[in-house]
N, C-alpha and C positions, 0 to 999 in steps of 0.2 A: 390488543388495540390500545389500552392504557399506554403501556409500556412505550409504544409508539409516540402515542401522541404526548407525552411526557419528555421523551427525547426531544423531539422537535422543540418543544416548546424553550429546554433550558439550552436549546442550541443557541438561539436567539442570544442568550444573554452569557453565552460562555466567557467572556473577555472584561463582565461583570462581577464575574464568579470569586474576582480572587485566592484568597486559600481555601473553598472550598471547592477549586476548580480542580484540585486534586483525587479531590473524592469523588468527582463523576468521572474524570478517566480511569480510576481504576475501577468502576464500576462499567465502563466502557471497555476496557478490556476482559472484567470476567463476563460480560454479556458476549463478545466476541469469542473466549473461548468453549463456555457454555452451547449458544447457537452452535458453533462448529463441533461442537460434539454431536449434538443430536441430529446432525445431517451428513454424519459421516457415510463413505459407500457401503461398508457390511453392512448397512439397516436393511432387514428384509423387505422393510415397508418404507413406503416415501414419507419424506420428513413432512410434520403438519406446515399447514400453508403459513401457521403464526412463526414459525421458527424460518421459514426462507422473508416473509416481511419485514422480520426483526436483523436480518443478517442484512438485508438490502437497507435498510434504514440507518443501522450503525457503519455500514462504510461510506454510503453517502455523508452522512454525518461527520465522520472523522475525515472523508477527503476536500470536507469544506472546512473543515478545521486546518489541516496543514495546508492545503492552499491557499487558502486566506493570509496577506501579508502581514493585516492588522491587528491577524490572530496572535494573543499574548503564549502562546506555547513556545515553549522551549526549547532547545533543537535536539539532547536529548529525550524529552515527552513525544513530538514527533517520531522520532527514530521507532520509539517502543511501538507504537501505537504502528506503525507501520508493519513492523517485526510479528506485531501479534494478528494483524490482517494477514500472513504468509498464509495460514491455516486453511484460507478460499481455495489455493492451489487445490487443494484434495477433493472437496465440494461437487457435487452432484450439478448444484444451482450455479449458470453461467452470470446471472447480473450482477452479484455482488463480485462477481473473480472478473468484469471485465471494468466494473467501477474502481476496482481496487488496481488495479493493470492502467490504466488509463490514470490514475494518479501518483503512480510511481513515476512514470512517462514524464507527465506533468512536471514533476517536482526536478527529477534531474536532467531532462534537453529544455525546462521552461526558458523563455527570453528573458523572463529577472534573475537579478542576482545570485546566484549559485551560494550554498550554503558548504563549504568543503566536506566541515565535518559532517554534516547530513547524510551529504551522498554519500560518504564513506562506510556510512553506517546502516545505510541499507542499501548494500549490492548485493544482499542476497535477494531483497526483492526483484530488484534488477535481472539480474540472475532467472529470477523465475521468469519476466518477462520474456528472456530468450527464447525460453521453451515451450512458449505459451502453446498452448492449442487451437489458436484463432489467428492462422497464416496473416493475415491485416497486421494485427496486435502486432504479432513475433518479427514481420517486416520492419515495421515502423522503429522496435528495439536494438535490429541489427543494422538501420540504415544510420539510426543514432552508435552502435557500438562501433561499424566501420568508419564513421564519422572521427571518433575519439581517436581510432590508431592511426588513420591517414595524419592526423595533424600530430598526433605526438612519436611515431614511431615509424612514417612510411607506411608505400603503397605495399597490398600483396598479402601473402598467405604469411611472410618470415616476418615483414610489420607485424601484423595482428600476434604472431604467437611473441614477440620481442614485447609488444603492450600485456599480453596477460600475463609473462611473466618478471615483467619489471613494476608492472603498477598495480595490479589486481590485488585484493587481499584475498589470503589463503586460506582462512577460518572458517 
């Protein structure tokens, strides 16, 4: 519950933080990868209720971070922080994988200005988005993918495969 309430509080003043705003993302990441250990599916036993609170709280957290336009983060800092929430995919617990799903969305069909390199850099979350397990979710990712091909590559099945293999990265 500290931990919690600790977070929230220097969310507040992240854009204050300057150069030690560094130090709380990479502590925002090893708490992201941390949490996601201890709530992996081989546990015989369900993860304790503080480790799904703290998973919910840190991507809430970082998806007010990267949405946020006035947020002084970086567009690589973004990217990582993004990169390192992939980890929900595996997760037991559905609200931080559909918090974190619904901010990838966000970030690359939002109405403000497109970040190139951003998006570039996380289409693997994207990616995840396709496959999501939550028919809604995984619509809304392919009504945006089909979107992309019909304007850059033509209608149809030969569009779509002509966009994933002229623009997609392959990594």
């Amino acid at each position: 519950r500290g931990l919690v309430l600790g977070m929230q509080l220097l969310s507040g003043r992240f854009a204050h933080l300057g150069e030690h705003r560094k130090a709380l993302t990479a502590a925002v990441n090893t708490l992201i990868e941390r949490s996601a250990q201890g709530e992996r599916p081989a546990a015989a036993d369900p993860p304790p209720d503080g480790v799904a609170q703290v998973l919910v709280e840190v991507t809430a957290l970082v998806s007010a971070w990267i949405s946020d336009p006035g947020s002084s983060l970086k567009v690589q800092e973004k990217a990582v922080l993004v990169n390192k929430l992939c980890v929900l995919e595996q997760l037991r617990n559905p609200g931080p994988y559909r918090v974190f799903l619904q901010t990838v969305y966000d970030l690359i069909s939002g109405p403000g200005p497109h970040e190139p390199e951003l998006v570039s850099k996380v289409q693997r979350a994207w990616m995840i988005g396709l496959r999501c397990r939550d028919p809604q979710m995984r619509r809304s990712f392919f009504r945006y993918f089909e979107g992309l091909c019909t304007k850059d590559a033509g209608r149809g099945v030969a569009g779509r495969v002509a966009y994933i293999i002229a623009k997609q990265e392959w990594d």
